[in-house]
N, C-alpha and C positions, 0 to 999 in steps of 0.2 A: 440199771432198772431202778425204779423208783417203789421203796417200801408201801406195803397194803396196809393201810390204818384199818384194823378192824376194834367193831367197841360193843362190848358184851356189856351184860343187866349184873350186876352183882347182886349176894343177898338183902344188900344196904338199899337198893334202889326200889325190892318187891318190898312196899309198907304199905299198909290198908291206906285207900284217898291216890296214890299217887295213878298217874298215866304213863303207860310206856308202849311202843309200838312195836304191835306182832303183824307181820308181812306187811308194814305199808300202812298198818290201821292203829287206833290209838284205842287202847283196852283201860280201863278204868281197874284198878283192884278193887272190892266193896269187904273181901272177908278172907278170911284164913280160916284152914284146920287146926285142931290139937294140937298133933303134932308142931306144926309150923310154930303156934304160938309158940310152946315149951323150947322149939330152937330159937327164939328171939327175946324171953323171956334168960335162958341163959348165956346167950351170944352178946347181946346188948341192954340186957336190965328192963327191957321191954315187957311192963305187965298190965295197960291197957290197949284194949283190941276196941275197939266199936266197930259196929257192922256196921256200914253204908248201905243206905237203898240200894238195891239195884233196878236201876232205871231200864232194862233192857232188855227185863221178861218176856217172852213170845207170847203174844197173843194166841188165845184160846182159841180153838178145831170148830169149826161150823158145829151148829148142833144136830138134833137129828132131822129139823123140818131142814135142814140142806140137800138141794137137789143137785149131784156132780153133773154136769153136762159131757155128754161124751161124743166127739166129732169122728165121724165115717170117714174111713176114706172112701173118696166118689169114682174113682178111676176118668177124671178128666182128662189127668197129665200123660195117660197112656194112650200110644199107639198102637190103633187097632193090625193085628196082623191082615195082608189081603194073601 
C-alpha cells in the first residue's frame, strides 16, 4: 500500500496577508490577536502586525421599512381523501 501524504498549516504559514485553504476555500488572514502577536513576536522577532481590510464584511440586515414576505402553504400537492 501506498503512503498518505498529508500536509498541515504550520505556525510559519498563519502571517497576516497570506492565503490558505479551509475545506476547499481560500481564507485570506487580515489580523491577529495579542496573544498571537506576543507568540510571534517571541517565536520569530516578529513586531510588525498591520491589519488588512477585510474585504468580506456581511452586508447589513434590511432595515425597518423591510417587508419579510411569507409564502402559505396552499395545499395543492395534497390528495383529497374520498
Amino acid at each position: 500500500m501506498g503512503a498518505v501524504k498529508q500536509e498541515f498549516y504550520t505556525d510559519a504559514d498563519l502571517q497576516i496577508g497570506n492565503v490558505i485553504n479551509v475545506w476547499g476555500r481560500p481564507l485570506k488572514l487580515v489580523a491577529c490577536d495579542e496573544f498571537t502577536q506576543q507568540f510571534y513576536k517571541e517565536k520569530y522577532d516578529v513586531d510588525a502586525f498591520v491589519k488588512l481590510e477585510n474585504k468580506a464584511i456581511p452586508k447589513k440586515a434590511p432595515g425597518k421599512n423591510f417587508k419579510r414576505q411569507v409564502h402559505h402553504f396552499n395545499n395543492l400537492n395534497i390528495k383529497k381523501k374520498s
